[in-house]
C-alpha positions in Angstrom: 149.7 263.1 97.6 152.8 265.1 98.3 154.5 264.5 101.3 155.1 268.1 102.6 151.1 268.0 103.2 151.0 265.5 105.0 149.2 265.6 108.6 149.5 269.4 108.2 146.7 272.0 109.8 145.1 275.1 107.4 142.1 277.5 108.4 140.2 278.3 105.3 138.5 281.8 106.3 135.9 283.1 104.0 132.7 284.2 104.9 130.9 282.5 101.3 130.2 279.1 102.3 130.1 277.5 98.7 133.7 278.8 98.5 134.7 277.1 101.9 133.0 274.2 100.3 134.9 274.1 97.2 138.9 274.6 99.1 137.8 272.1 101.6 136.5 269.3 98.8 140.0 269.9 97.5 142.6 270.5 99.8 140.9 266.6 100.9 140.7 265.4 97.8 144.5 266.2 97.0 145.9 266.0 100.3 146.3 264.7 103.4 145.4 268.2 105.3 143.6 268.5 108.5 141.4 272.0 108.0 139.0 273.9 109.7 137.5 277.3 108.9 136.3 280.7 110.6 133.5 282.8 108.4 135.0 286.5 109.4 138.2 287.8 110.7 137.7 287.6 114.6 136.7 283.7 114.2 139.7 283.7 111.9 142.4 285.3 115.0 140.7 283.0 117.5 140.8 279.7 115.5 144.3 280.1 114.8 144.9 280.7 118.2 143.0 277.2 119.1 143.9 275.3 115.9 147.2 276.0 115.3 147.2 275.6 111.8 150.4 275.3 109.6 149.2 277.8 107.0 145.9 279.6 106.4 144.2 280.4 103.5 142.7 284.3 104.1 139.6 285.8 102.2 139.8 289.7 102.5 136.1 291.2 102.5 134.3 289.5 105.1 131.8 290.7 108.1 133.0 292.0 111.7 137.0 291.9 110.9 138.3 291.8 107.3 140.9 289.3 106.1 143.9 292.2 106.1 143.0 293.1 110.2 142.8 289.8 111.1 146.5 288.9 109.1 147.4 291.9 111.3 146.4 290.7 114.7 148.0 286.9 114.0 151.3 288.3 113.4 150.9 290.7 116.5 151.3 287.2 118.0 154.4 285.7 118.6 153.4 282.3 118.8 151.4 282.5 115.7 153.7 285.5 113.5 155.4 282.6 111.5 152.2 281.1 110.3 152.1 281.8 106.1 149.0 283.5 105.0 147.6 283.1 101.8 145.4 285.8 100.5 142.7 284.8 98.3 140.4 286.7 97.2 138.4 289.0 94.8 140.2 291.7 94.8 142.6 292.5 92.1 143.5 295.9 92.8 147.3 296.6 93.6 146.4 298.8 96.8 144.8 295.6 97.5 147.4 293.6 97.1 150.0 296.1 98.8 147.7 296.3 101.8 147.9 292.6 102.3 151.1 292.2 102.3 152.4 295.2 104.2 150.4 293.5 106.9 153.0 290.4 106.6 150.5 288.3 104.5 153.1 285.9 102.6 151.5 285.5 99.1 148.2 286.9 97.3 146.2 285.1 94.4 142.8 286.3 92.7 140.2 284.4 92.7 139.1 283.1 90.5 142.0 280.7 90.6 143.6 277.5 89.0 143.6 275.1 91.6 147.2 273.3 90.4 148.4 277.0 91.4 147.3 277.0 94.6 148.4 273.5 95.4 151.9 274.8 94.1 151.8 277.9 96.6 150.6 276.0 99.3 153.5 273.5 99.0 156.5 276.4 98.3 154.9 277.9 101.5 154.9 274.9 103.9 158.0 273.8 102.4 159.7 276.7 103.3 158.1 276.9 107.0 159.4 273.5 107.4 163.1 275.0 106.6 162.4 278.5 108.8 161.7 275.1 111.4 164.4 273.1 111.1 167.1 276.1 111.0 165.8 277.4 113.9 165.9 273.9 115.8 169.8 274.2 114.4 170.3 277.2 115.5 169.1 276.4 118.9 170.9 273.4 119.6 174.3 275.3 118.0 173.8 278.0 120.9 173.3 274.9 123.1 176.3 273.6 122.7 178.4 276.9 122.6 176.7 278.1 126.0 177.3 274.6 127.5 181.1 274.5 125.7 182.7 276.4 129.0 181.2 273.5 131.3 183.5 270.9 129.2 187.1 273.1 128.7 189.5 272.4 131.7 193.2 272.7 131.8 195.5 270.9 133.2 198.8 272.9 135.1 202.0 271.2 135.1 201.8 270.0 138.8 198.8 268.3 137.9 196.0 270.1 139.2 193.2 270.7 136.9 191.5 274.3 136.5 187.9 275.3 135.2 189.0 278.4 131.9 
């Protein structure tokens, strides 16, 4: 098991259930992921509202809302607009494939697929969420401390008396 997987969330959304099936056997079979899945776009926009999930793995033609509209209305989202999106899917066509990721999807494979491929993708992907994660903590705490760097800065006048800058 690689450790970048571990105790992290992904929504698998298709609407065929023997593909669901077959990502779910593996993803537990090879990881330590926590998944859950949606059947069509709208379950798709709402479980990732509820579930949270670190990454999510997007099927594009499916009932009600396809996979492209529903990558659409996650990023719309600012809470959720970091979480990668995996295409895959069927389709093979490059208006397809430009299509998905104009709407911010972050990476597109065909199925069918090699599953070490997808493993791979899955891992560059969280691994580089984790660093978008930890820079922005960084960041934060470096604005932290610059905002707060006035409260410690005093001087001292040669009679003694100290003075805020």
């Amino acid at each position: 098991m690689i450790n970048v997987f571990k105790s992290k969330k992904v929504l698998i959304v298709d609407d065929d259930e023997k593909m669901i099936q077959v990502l779910g056997n593996y993803l537990r079979l090879n990881s330590d992921f926590n998944t859950t899945i949606a059947k069509n776009g709208q379950e798709a926009v709402e479980r990732a509202n509820n579930f949270r999930p670190d990454i999510i793995l997007m099927d594009i033609n499916m009932p009600i809302m396809d996979g492209v509209e529903a990558c659409k209305k996650i990023k719309e989202n600012k809470e959720l607009k970091e979480i990668p999106i995996i295409f895959l899917t069927a389709q093979s066509s490059i208006e397809e494939k430009v299509r998905a990721l104009k709407a911010q999807g972050s990476d597109y494979i065909t199925k069918p697929f090699y599953e070490e491929e997808l493993f791979l993708r899955l891992k560059l992907h969280l691994e580089n969420s984790d660093s978008k994660e930890k820079i922005k903590t960084s960041l934060e705490k470096t604005n932290e401390m610059l905002n707060n760097i006035s409260q410690s800065l005093f001087w001292v006048e040669t009679t003694g008396k100290v003075l805020s800058p």
